[in-house]
ZALUMNU-738360 format. One record per residue (C-alpha): residue number from 1; x, y, z; residue in one letter; chain. Coordinates in Angstrom, 2 decimals. Each point is the difference from the previous one (the first is absolute). Layout:
@resi NUM | x X | y Y | z Z | resn A | chain A .
...
***
This chain:
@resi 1 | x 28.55 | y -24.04 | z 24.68 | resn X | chain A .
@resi 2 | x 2.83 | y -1.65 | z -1.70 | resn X | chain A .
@resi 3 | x -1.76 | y -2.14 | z -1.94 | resn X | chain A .
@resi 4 | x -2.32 | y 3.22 | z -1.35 | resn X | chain A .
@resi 5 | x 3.38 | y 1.74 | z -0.65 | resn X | chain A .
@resi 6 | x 1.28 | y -2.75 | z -2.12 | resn X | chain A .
@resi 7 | x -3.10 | y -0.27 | z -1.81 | resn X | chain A .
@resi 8 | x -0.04 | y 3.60 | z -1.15 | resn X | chain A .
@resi 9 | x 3.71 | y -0.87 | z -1.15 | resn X | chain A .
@resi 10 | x -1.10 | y -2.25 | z -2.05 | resn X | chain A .
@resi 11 | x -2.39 | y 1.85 | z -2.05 | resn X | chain A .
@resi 12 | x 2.59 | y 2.43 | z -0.20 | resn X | chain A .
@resi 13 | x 2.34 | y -2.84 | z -1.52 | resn X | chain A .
@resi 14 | x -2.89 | y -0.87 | z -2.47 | resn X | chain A .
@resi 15 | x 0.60 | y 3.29 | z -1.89 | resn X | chain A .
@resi 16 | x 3.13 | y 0.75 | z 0.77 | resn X | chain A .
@resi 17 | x 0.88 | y -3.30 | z -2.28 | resn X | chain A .
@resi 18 | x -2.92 | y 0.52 | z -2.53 | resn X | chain A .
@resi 19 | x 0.16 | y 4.12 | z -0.60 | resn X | chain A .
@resi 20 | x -2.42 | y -0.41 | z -2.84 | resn X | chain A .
@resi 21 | x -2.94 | y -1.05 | z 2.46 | resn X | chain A .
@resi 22 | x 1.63 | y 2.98 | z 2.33 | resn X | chain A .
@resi 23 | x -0.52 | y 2.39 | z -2.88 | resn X | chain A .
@resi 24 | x -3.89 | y -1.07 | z -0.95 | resn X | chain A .
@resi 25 | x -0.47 | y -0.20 | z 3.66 | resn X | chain A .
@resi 26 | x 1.19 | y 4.12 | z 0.07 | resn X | chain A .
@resi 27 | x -2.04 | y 0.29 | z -3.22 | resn X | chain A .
@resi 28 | x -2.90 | y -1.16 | z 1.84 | resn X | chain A .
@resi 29 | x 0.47 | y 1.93 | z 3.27 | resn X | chain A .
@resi 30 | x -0.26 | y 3.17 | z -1.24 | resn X | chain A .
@resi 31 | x -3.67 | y -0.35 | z -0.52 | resn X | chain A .
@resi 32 | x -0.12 | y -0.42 | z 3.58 | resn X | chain A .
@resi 33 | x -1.48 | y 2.92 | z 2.27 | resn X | chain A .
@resi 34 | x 1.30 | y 0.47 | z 3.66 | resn X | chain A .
@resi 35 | x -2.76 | y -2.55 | z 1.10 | resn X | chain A .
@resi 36 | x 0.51 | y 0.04 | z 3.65 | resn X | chain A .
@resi 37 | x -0.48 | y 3.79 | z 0.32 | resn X | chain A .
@resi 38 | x -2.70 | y 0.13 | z -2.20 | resn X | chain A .
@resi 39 | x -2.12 | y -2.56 | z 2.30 | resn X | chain A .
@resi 40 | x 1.19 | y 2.07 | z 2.78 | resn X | chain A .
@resi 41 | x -1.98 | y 3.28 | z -1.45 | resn X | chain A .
@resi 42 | x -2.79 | y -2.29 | z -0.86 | resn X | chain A .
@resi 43 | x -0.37 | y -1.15 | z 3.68 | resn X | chain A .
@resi 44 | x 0.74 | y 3.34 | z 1.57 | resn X | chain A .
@resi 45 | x -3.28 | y 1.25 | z -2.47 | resn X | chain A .
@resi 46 | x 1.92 | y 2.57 | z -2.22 | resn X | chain A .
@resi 47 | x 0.26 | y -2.14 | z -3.03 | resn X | chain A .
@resi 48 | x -1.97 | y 0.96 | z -3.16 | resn X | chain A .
@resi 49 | x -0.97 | y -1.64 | z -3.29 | resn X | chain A .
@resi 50 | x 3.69 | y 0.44 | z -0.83 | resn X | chain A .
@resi 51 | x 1.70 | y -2.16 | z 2.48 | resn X | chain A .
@resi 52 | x -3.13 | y -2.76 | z -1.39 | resn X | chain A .
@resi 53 | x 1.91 | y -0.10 | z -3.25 | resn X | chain A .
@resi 54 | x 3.50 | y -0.08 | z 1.61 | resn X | chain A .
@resi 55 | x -1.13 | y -3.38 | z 2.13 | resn X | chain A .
@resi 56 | x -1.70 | y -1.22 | z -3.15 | resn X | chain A .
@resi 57 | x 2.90 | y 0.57 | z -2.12 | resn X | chain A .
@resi 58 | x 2.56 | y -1.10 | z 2.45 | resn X | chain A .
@resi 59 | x -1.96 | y -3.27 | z 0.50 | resn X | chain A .
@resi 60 | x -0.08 | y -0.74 | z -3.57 | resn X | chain A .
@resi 61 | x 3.89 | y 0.54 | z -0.63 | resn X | chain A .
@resi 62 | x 0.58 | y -2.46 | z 2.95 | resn X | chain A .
@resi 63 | x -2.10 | y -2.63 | z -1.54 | resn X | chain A .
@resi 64 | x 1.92 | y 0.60 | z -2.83 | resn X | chain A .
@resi 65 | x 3.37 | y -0.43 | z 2.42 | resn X | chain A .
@resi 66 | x -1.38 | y -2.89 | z 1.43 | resn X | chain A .
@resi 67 | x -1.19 | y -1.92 | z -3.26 | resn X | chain A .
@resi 68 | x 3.86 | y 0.96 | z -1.10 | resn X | chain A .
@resi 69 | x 1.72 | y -1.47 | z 2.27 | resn X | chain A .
@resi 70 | x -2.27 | y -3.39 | z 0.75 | resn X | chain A .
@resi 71 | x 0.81 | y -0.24 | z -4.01 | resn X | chain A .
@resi 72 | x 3.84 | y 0.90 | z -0.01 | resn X | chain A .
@resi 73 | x 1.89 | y -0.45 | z 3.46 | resn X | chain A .
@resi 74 | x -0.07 | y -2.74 | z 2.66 | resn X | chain A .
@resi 75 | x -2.78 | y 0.73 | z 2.59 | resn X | chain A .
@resi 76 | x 2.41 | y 0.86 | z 3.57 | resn X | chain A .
@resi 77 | x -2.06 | y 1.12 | z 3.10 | resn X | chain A .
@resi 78 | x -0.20 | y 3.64 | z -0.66 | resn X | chain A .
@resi 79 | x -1.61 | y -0.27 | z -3.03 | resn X | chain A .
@resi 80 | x -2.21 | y -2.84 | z 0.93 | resn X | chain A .
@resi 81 | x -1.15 | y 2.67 | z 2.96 | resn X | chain A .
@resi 82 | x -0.82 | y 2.62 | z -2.60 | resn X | chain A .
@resi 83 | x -1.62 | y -2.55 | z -2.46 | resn X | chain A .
@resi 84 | x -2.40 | y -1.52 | z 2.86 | resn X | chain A .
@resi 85 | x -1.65 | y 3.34 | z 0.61 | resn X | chain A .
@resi 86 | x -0.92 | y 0.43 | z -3.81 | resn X | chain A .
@resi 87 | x -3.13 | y -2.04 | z -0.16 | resn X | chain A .
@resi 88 | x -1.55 | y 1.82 | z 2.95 | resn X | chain A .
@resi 89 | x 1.08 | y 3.84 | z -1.68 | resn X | chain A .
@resi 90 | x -1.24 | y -1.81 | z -3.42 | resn X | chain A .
@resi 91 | x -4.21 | y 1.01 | z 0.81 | resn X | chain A .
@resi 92 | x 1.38 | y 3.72 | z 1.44 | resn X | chain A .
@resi 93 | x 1.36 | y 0.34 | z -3.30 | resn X | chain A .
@resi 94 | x -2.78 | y -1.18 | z -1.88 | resn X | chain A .
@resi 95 | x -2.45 | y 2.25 | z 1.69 | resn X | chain A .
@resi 96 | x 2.47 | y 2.99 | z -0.64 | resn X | chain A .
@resi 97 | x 0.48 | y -0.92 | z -3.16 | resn X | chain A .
@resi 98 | x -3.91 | y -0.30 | z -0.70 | resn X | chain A .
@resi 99 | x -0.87 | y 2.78 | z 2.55 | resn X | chain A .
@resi 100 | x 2.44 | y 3.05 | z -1.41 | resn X | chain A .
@resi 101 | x 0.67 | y 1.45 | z -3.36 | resn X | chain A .
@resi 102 | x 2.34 | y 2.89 | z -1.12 | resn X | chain A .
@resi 103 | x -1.22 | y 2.95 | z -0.71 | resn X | chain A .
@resi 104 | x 1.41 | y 2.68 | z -3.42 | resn X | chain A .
@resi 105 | x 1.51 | y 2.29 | z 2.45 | resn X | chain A .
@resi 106 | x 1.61 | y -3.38 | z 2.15 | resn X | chain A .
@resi 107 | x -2.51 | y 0.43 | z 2.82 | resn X | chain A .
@resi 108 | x -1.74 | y -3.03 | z 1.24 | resn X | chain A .
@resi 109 | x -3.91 | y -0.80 | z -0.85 | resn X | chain A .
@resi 110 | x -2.13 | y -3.37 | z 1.20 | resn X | chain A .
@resi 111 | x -0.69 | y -2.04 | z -3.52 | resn X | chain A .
@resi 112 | x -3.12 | y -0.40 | z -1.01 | resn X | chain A .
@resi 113 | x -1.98 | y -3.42 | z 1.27 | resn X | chain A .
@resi 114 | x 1.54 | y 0.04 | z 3.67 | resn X | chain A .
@resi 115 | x -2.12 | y 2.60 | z 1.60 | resn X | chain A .
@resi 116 | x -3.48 | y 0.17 | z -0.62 | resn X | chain A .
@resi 117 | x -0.39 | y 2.98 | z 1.89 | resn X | chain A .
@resi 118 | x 2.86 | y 1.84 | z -2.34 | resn X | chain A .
@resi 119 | x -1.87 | y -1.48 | z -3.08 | resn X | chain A .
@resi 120 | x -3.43 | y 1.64 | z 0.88 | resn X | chain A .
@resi 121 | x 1.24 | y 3.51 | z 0.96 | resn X | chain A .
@resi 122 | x 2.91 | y -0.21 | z -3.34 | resn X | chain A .
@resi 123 | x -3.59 | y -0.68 | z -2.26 | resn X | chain A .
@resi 124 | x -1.75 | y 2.92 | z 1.93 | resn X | chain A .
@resi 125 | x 3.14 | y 2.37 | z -0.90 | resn X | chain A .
@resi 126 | x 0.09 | y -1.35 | z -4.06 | resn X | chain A .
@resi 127 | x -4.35 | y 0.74 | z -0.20 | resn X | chain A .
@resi 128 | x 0.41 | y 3.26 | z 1.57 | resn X | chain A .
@resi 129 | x 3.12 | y 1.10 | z -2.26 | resn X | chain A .
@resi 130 | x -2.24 | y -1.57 | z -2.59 | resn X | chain A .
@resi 131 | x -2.87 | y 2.56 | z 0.99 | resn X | chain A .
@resi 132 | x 2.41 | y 3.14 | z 0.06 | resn X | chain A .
@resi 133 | x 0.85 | y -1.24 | z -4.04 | resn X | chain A .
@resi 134 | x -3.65 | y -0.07 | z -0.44 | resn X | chain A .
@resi 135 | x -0.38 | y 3.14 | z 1.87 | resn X | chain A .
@resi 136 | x 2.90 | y 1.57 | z -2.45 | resn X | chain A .
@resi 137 | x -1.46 | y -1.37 | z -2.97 | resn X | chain A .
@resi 138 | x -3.56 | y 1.61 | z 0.92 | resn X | chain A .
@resi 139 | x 1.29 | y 3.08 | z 0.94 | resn X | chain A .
@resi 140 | x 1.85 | y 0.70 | z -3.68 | resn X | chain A .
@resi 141 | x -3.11 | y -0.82 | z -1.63 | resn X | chain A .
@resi 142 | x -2.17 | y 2.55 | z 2.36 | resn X | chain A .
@resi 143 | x 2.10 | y 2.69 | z -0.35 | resn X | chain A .
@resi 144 | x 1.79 | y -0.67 | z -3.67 | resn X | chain A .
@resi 145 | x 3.78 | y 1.01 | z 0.95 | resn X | chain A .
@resi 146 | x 3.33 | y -2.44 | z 0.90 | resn X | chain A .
@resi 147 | x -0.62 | y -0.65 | z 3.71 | resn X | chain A .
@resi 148 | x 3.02 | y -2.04 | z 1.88 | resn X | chain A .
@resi 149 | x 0.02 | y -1.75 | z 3.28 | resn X | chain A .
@resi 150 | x 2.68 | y 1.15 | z 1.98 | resn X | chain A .
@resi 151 | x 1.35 | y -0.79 | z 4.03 | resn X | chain A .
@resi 152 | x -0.56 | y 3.22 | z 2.01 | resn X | chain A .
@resi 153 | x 1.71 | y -0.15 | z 3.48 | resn X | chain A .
@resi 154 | x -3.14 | y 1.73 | z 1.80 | resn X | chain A .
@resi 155 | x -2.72 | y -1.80 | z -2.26 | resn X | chain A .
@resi 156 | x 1.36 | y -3.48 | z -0.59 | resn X | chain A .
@resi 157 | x -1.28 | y 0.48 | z -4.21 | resn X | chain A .
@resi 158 | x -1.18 | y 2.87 | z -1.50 | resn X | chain A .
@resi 159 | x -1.14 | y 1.21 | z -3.68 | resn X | chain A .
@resi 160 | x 2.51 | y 2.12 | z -1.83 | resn X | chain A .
@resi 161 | x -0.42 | y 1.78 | z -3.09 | resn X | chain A .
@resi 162 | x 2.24 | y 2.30 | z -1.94 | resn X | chain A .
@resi 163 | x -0.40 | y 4.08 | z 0.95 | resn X | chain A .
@resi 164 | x -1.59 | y 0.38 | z -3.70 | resn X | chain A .
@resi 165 | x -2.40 | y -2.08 | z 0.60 | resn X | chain A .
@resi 166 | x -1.12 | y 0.73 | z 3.21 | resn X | chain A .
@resi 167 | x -2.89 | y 2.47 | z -1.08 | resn X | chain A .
@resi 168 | x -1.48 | y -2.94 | z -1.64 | resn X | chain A .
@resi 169 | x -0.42 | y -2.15 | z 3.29 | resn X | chain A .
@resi 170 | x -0.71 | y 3.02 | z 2.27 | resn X | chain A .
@resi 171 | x -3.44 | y 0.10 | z -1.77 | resn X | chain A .
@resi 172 | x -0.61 | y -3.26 | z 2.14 | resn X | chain A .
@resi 173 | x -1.22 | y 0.99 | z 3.80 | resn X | chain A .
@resi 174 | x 1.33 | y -4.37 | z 0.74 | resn X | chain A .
@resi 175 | x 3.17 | y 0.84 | z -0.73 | resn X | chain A .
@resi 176 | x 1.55 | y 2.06 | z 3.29 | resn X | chain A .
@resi 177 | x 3.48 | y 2.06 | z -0.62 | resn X | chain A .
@resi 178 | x 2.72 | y -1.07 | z 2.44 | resn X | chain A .
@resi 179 | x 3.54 | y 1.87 | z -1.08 | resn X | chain A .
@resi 180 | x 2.36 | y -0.10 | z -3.19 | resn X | chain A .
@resi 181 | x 3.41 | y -0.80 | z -0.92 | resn X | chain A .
@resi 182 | x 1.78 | y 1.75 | z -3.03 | resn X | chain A .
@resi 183 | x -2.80 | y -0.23 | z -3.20 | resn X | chain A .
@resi 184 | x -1.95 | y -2.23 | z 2.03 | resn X | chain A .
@resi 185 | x -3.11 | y 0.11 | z 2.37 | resn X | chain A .
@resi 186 | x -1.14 | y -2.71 | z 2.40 | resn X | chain A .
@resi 187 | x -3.87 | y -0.46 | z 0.69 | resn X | chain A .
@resi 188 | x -1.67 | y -2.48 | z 1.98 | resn X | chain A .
@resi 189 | x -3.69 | y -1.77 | z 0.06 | resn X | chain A .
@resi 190 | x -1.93 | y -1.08 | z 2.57 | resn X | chain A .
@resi 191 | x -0.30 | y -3.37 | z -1.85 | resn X | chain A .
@resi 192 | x 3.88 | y 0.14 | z -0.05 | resn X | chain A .
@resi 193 | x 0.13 | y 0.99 | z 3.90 | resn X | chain A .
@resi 194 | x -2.42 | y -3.37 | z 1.13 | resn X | chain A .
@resi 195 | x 2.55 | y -1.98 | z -2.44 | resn X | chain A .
@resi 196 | x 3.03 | y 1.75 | z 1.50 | resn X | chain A .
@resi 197 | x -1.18 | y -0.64 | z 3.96 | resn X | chain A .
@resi 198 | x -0.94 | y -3.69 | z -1.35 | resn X | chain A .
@resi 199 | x 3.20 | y -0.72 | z -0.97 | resn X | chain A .
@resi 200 | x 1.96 | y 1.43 | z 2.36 | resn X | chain A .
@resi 201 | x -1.49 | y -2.02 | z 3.14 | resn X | chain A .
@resi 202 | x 0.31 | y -3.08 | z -1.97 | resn X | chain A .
@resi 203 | x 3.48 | y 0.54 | z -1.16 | resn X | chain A .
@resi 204 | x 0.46 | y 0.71 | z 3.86 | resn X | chain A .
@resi 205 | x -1.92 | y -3.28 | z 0.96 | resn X | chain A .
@resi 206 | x 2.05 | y -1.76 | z -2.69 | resn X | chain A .
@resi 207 | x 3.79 | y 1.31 | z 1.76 | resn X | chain A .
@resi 208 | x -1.72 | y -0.93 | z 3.09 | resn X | chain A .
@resi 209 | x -0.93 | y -3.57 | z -0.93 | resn X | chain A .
@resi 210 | x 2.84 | y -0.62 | z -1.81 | resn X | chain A .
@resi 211 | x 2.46 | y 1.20 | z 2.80 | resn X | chain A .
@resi 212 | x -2.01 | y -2.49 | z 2.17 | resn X | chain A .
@resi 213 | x 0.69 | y -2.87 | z -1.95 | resn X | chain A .
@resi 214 | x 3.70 | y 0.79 | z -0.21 | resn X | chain A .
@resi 215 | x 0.20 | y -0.43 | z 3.88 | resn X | chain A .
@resi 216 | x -2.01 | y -2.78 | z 0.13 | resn X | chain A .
@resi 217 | x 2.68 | y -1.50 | z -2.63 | resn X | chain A .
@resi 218 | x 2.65 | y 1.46 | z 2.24 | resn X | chain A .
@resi 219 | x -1.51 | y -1.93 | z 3.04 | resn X | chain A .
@resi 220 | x 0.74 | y -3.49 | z -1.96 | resn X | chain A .
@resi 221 | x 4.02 | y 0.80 | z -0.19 | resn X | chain A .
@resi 222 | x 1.48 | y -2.34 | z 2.78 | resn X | chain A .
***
């Protein structure tokens, strides 16, 4: 016990004499997450794709602690305990690091390459949003007016056409009048309906699968 106590004393003297390695050491540690509660929500089975990038992140700063101070202050036991358990964290990181990618809104995604499962179902999603364009496209040229795409919270997409227009595409028996919003009315198409219910149960399949991996990658944290 004494001996542990000294040792701890004198990694405190370390930086204590040299406060510019205490500062970049600071500098550094503030890229560091709460680690040890993080694994704890991992193991317990609440963690999400969030606490992924925290462990990933964390990781990565404390390589960069560790290559710091192998480079710029004498080894001492503490240190040397933190530094022997970076080659083993080294291939978690990796894998998060090839596994997870931020996403626009700061939400976590898997990368493209490390599931094939995610790959196949993200290339179903892309041909059938290529098919609604098509759809769109079609549909202008049928009926001869501006036709958008829009999200409808009942209909995942519907057709939506300006109120002074709508006499135009009501000539069409396809096109099916849902509702209206001020100067606009929303139609949908049985084409559009197969596309919609597509879509939806892949995008579900696709949060499914994607969840799925997460865990599995959550499973690997020791």
């Amino acid at each position: 016990l004494l001996k542990t106590r000294l040792s701890r004393l004198d990694a405190v003297g370390v930086f204590v004499s040299e406060p510019v390695h205490l500062e970049a050491l600071r500098t550094l540690l503030r890229s560091c997450a709460d680690l040890e509660r993080t694994v704890q929500k991992i193991a317990t089975g609440f963690a999400t794709a969030f606490e992924l990038q925290v462990v990933r992140d964390t990781l990565r700063a404390a390589g960069d602690i560790c290559e710091y101070l192998q480079k710029n202050v004498v080894p001492i036991d503490p240190l040397r305990a933190m530094m022997s358990e970076m080659p083993r964290l080294h291939d978690l990181l990796a894998e998060l690091d090839q596994a997870i990618g931020h996403g626009k809104e700061g939400g976590a995604y898997i990368l493209g390459g490390y599931s094939a499962e995610v790959d196949n179902l993200r290339e179903q999603i892309k041909q059938r949003e290529g098919s609604l364009s098509e759809l769109v496209e079609c549909a202008r040229r049928e009926v001869g007016i501006p036709i958008s795409l829009v999200p409808h919270k009942n209909f995942g997409r519907v057709f939506e056409v300006t109120k002074a227009k709508a006499t135009r595409i009501d000539l069409f028996q396809d096109f099916i009048r849902l509702d209206h919003t001020s100067g606009k009315i929303r139609y949908s198409h049985l084409e559009l309906q197969r596309l919609n219910t597509e879509l939806q149960d892949l995008e579900a399949s696709y949060m499914e699968t994607q969840a799925l991996v997460f865990k599995q990658l959550c499973d690997k944290v020791p």
